[in-house]
Structures are given as structure tokens and as C-alpha cells.
C-alpha positions, -999 to 999 in steps of 0.1 A, spaced: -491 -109 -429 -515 -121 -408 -535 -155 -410 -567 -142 -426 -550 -131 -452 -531 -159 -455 -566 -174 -461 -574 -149 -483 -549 -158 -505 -555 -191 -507 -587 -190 -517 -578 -173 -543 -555 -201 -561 -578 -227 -584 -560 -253 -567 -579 -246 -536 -614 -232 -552 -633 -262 -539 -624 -259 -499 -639 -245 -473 -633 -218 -450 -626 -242 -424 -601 -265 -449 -582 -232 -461 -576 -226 -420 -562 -260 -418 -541 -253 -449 -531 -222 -436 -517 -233 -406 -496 -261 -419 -478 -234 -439 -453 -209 -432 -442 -176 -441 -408 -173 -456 -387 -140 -472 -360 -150 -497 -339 -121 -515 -336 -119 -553 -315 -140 -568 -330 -168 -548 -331 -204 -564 -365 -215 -558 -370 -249 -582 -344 -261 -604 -359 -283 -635 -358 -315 -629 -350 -318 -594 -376 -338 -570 -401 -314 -555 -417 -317 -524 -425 -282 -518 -447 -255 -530 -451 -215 -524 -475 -190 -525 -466 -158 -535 -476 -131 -512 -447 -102 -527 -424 -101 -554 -424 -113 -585 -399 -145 -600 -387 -161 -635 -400 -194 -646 -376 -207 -674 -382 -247 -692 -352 -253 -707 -333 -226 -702 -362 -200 -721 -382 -178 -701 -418 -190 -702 -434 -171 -677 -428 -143 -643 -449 -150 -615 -462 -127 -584 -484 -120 -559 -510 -146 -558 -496 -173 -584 -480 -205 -568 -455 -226 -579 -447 -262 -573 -476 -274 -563 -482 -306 -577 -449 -318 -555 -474 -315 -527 -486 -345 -540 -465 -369 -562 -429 -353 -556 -424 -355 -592 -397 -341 -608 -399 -301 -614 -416 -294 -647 -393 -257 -644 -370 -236 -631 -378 -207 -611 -359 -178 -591 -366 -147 -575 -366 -115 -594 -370 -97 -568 -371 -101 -533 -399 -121 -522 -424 -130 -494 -436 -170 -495 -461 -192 -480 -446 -222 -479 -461 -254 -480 -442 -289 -471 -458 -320 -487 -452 -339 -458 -474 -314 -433 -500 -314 -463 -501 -351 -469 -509 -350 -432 -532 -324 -434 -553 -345 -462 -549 -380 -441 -567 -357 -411 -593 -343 -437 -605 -368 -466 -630 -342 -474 -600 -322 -486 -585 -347 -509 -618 -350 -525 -621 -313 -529 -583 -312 -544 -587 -343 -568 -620 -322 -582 -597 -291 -588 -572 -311 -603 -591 -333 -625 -606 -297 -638 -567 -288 -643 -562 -317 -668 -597 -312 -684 -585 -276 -693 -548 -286 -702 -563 -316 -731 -587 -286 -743 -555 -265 -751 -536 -291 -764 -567 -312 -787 -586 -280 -791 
């Protein structure tokens, strides 16, 4: 896949709604493009994350506490907010099938923000929306 349409898809994730064409480059570049085959352990619950994907093909489980809650493909990511607190993972998630990634390390992205505070204004704007919408479901 080629790096336009890595962009591409990373525009598309809310997470990344605020950023420019130029910050999605950057993103895009401190990320790479990994295949794992089904069966492929992703996140286990629990564990310290400091990674996150993007999926570009195939299709995964997501199980908290051991029941399926969700399956996941092209364009959903997972694991996220380990890019920036390398908390522990909220679920567990393997392939289903096998997959095609974009990867993202926390350490390049942390990097990536120190380079580009406009970024990490962008991204605390997304996520702030994130937890606006997450008290609506849960107060009403």
C-alpha cells in the first residue's frame, strides 16, 4: 500500500479528524506496514501497551474478560491510547484472519508530537471529544 493511502486512512480514524494533510504525512511516516497471519496475538488485557495499529485488511476479535465485545477491520484501530500514556490494555485482541497493519510505536509518535505541538493540540481536541461522547453514553 502506498503512502497516500496510508494517509487516506488515517484521516479517516476520529482520532486524527483534527490534523492536517501535512500532520497525517508526518504520522504516516513514523509508522510502518506490518502483515501478521491469523491467529496472531495482537494485545493481551492488561498488558502495558505502547503500540497501536491501523487496520488496512483483515478483520480481528476484541474480547474484555474473556467475552467477545467487538471484531474489528479495515479502517478501525486498536490500541491507541498506548501511544500516549502506555496504560494498561483495556482488551484483548487477535487476528481472525490474516491481516495487514500500520503500525504505530509510541516512542516515534511521542517524537513526532515533541517535533509538532500543533499536533498534540489537535489530538488532545479529538480526545477530549472521545470522553465528552463516552460520559453521554454512560450519564445519558
Amino acid at each position: 500500500m502506498s503512502r497516500a493511502e496510508h494517509i487516506s486512512r488515517l484521516s479517516e480514524l476520529e482520532l486524527f479528524s483534527g490534523c492536517s494533510k501535512k500532520d497525517l504525512q508526518h504520522i504516516a511516516r513514523a509508522s510502518d506496514e506490518i502483515e501478521v497471519p491469523a491467529g496472531t496475538v495482537l494485545m493481551e488485557q492488561g498488558a502495558v501497551g505502547q503500540d497501536a495499529y491501523v487496520i488496512l485488511d483483515g478483520e480481528a476479535v476484541v474480547r474484555r474478560g474473556g467475552r467477545k465485545i467487538a471484531t474489528v477491520g479495515p479502517g478501525d484501530s486498536i490500541g491507541e491510547l498506548a501511544l500516549l500514556d502506555h496504560g494498561p490494555r483495556t482488551a484483548y485482541v487477535e487476528a481472525t484472519t490474516d491481516m495487514r497493519l500500520l503500525h504505530l510505536n509510541s516512542r516515534a509518535f511521542k517524537g513526532l508530537l515533541a517535533e509538532t505541538p500543533a499536533l498534540s493540540l489537535k489530538l488532545l481536541g479529538a480526545l477530549a471529544s472521545r470522553v465528552r461522547d463516552l460520559d453521554r453514553k454512560i450519564y445519558g
